[in-house]
DRENPA-3360 file (N, C-alpha, C; in nm, 2 decimals, always signed):
BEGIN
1 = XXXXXXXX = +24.01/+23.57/-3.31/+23.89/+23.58/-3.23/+23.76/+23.53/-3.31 ~ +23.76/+23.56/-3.42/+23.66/+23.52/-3.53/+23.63/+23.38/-3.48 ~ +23.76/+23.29/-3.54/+23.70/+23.17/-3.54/+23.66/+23.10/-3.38 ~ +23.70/+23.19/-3.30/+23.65/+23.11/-3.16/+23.49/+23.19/-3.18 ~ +23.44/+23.27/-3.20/+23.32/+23.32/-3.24/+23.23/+23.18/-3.29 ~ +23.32/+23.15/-3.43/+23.26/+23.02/-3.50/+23.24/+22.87/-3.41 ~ +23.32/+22.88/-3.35/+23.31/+22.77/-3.24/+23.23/+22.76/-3.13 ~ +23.18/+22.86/-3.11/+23.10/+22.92/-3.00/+22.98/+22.91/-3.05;
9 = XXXXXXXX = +22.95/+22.94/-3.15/+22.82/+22.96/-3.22/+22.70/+22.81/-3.20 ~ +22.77/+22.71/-3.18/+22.68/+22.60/-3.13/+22.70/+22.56/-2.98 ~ +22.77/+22.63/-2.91/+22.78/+22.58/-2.76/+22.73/+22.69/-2.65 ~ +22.73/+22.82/-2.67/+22.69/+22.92/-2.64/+22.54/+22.95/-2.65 ~ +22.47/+23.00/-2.53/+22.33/+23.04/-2.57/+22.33/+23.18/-2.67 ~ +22.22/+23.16/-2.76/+22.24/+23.28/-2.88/+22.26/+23.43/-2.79 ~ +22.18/+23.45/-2.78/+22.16/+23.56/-2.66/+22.34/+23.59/-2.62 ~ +22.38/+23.55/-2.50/+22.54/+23.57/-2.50/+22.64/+23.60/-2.60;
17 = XXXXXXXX = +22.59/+23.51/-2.68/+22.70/+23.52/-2.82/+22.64/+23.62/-2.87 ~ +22.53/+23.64/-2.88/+22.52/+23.81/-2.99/+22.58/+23.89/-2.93 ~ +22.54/+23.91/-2.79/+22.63/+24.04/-2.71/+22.76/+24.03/-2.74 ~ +22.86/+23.91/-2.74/+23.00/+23.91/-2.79/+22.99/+23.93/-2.90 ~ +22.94/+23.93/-3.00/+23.01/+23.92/-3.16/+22.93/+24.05/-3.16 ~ +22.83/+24.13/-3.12/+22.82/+24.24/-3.17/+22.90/+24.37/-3.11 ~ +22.95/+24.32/-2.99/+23.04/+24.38/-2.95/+23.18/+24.43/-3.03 ~ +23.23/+24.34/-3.04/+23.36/+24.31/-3.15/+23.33/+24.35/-3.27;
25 = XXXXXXXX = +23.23/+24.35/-3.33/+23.16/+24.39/-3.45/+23.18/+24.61/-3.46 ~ +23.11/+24.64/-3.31/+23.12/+24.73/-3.32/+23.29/+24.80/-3.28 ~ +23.37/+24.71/-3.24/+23.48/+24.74/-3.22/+23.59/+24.74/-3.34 ~ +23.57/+24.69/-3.42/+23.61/+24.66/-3.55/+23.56/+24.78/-3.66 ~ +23.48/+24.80/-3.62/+23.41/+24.95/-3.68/+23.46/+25.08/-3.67 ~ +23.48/+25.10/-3.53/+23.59/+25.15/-3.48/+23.71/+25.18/-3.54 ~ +23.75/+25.06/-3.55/+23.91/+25.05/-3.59/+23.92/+25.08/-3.80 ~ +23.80/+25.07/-3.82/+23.79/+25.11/-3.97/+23.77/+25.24/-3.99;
33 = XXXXXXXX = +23.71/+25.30/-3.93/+23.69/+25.48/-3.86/+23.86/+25.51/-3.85 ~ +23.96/+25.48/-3.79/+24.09/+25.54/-3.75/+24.17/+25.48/-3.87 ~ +24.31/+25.55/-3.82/+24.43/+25.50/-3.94/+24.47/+25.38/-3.92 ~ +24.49/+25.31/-4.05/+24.55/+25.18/-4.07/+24.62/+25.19/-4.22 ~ +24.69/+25.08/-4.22/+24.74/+25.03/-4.35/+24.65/+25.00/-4.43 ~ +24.67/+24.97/-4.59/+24.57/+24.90/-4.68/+24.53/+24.74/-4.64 ~ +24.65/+24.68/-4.57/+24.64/+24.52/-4.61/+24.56/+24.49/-4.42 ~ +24.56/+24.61/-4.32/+24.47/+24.66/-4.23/+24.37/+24.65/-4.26;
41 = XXXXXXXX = +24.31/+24.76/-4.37/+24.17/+24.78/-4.39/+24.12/+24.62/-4.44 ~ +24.21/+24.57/-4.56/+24.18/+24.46/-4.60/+24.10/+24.35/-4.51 ~ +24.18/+24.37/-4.43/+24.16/+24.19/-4.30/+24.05/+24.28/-4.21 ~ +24.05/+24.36/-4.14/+23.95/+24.46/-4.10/+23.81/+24.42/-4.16 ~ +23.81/+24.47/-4.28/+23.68/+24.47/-4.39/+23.62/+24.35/-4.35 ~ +23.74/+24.23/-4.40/+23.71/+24.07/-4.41/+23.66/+24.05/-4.23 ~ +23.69/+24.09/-4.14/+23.63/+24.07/-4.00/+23.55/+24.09/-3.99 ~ +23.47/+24.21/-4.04/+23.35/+24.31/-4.05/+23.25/+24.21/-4.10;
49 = XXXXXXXX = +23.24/+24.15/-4.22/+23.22/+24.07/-4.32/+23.17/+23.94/-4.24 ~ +23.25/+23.89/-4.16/+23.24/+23.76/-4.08/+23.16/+23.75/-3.99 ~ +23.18/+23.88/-3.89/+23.08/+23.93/-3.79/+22.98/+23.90/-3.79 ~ +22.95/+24.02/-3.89/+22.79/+24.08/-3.96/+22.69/+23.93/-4.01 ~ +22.77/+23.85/-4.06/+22.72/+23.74/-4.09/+22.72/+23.62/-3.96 ~ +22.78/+23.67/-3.89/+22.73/+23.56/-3.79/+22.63/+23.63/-3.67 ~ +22.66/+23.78/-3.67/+22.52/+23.83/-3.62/+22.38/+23.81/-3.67 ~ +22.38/+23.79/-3.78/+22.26/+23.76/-3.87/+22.21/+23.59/-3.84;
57 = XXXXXXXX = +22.29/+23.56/-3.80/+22.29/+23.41/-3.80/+22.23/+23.39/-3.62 ~ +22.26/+23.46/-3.55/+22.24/+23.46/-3.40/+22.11/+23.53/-3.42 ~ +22.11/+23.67/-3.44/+21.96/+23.69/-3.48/+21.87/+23.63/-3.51 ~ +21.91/+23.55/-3.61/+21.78/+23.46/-3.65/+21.73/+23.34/-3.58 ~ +21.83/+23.31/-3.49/+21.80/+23.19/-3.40/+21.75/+23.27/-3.31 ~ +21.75/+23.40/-3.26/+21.69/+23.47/-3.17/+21.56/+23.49/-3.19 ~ +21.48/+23.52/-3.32/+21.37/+23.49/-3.37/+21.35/+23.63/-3.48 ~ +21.50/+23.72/-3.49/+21.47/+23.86/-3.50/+21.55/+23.86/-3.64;
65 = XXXXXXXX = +21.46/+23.80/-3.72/+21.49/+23.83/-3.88/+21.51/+23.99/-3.99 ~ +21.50/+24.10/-3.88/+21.51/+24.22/-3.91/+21.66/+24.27/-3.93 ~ +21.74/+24.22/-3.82/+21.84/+24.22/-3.82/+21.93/+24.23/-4.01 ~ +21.91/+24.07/-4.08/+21.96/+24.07/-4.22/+21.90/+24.21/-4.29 ~ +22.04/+24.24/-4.36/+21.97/+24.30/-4.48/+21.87/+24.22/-4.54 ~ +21.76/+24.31/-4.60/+21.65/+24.32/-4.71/+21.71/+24.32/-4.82 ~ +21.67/+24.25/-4.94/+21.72/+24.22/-5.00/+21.64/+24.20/-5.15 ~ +21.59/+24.31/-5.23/+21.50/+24.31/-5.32/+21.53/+24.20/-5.47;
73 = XXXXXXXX = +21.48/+24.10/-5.49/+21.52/+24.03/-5.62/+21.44/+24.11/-5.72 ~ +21.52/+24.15/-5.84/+21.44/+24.20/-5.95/+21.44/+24.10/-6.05 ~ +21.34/+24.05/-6.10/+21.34/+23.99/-6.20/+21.37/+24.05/-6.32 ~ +21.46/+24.01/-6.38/+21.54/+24.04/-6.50/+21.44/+23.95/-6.65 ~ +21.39/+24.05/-6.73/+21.39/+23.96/-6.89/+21.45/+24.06/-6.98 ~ +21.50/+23.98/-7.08/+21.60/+24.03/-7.19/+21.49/+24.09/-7.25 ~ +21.56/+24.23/-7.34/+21.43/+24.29/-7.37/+21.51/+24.25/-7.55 ~ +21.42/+24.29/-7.65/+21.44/+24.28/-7.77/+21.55/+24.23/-7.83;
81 = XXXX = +21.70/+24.28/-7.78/+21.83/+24.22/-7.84/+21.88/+24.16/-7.80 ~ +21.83/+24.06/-7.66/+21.87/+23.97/-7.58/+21.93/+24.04/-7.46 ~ +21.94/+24.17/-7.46/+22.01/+24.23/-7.36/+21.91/+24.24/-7.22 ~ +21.99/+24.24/-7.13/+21.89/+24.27/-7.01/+21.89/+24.40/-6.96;
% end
């Protein structure tokens, strides 16, 4: 289902497709909440993962950049022993 999601993603108005992928998104959620196998949770996780990221991606065509995680960059300098 994922990848018909991915295929959809340029033929579909954003709007429709978010209601489906967030749908499934939350349904997948679900199914990580209840009992499964490990190599379950595995492919699970990796769905969750795919989703989220193509909700983010429909969001932002929607205009609603709130949606992505925030994402703080800290600049890093090595202090005295080269260490950061």
């Amino acid at each position: 289902m994922v990848t018909e999601f991915n295929r959809a993603y340029s033929l579909k108005p954003p709007d429709k497709a978010f209601k489906a992928v967030l749908d499934y998104r939350r349904k997948v959620d679900r199914f990580l909440k209840g009992d499964h196998t490990h190599r379950q949770e595995r492919d699970l996780r990796a769905f969750a993962g795919w989703l989220s990221e193509l909700l983010a991606w429909l969001a932002h065509d929607l205009g609603d950049d709130g949606y992505r995680p925030r994402v703080r960059h800290r600049r890093v300098r090595p202090g005295p022993t080269g260490r950061t």
